[in-house]
C-alpha positions in Angstrom: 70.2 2.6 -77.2 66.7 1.2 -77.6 63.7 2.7 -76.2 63.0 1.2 -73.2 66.9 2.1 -72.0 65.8 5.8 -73.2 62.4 6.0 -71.4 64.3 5.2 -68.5 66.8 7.9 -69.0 64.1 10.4 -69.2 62.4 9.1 -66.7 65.2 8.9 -64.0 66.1 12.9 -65.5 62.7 13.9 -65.1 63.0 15.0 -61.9 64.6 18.7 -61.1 67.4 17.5 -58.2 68.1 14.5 -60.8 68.7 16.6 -63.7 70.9 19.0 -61.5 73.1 16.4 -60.2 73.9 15.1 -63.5 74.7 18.8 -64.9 77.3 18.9 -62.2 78.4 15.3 -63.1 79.1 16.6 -66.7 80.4 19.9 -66.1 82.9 17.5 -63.3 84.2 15.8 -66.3 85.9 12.3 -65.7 87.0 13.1 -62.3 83.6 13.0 -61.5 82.2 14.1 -57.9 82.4 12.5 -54.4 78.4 12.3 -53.0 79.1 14.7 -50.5 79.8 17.5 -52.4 77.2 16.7 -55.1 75.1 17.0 -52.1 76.8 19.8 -51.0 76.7 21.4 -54.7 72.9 20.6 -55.5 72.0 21.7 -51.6 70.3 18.6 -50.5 70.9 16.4 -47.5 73.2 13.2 -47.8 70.3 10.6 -48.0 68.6 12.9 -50.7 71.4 12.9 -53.0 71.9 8.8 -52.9 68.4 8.0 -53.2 68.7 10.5 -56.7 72.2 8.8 -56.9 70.9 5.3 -57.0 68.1 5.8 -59.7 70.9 7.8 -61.9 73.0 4.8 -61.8 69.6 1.8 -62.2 69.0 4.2 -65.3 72.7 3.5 -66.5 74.0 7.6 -66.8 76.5 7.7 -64.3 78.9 5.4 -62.8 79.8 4.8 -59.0 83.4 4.1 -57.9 84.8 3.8 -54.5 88.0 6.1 -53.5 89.3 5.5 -50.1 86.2 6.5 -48.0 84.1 8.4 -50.7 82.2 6.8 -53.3 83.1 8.8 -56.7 80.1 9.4 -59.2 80.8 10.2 -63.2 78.7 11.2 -66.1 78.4 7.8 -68.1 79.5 10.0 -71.8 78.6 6.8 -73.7 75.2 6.9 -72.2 74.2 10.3 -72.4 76.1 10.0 -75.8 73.6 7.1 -76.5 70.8 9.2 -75.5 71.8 12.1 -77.5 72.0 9.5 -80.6 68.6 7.9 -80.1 66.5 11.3 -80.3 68.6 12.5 -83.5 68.6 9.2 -85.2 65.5 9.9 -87.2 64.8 13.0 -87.0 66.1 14.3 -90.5 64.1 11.6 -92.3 66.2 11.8 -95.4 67.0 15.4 -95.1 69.7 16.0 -93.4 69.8 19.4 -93.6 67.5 19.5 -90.9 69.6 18.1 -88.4 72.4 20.3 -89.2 71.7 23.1 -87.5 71.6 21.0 -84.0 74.6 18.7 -84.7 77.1 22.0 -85.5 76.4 23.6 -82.4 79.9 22.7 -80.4 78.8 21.1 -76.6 82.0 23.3 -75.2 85.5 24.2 -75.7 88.3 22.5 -75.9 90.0 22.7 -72.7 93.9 24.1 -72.9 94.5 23.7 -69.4 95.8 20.2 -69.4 
């Protein structure tokens, strides 16, 4: 990721609805989330949630994918991922110790229901 792809992901995130929706994207895993219940979820009307939609997706974090009559929204992992990367690239300069403590912390569990 370079930083003008990482200005926009901050940018498009920067905004409290924005960074709500794509909590419930991540937490939805790679089912994702149908617009109307993100909308329903993040209690905001239809049109609200795809104009946020829509700049999530120009920023490249999630995906869109239609399934039957709903358009299905995911997390982009490799983005976020990407994102993640770019901030911790140089942060240890030369030390890594000092990145340690941030990269050991586990993101969640391992899920045992599948």
């Amino acid at each position: 990721m370079n930083e003008r792809q990482a200005l926009s992901a901050f940018a498009a995130m920067s905004q409290e609805t924005r960074l709500r929706i794509m909590r419930l994207l991540v937490t939805a895993g790679q089912d994702g989330l149908a617009a109307g219940v993100i909308a329903e979820k993040a209690n905001v009307s239809a049109s609200n949630v795809s104009f946020h939609l829509k700049e999530l997706e120009r920023a490249g974090l999630v995906t869109a994918k239609r399934d039957s009559r709903s358009i299905v929204y995911r997390a982009s992992y490799d983005a976020l991922s990407g994102l993640v990367r770019f901030l911790m690239e140089d942060c240890c300069s030369g030390h890594p110790e000092v990145c340690m403590p941030a990269l050991a912390v586990p993101c969640c569990q391992p899920s045992t229901s599948r």
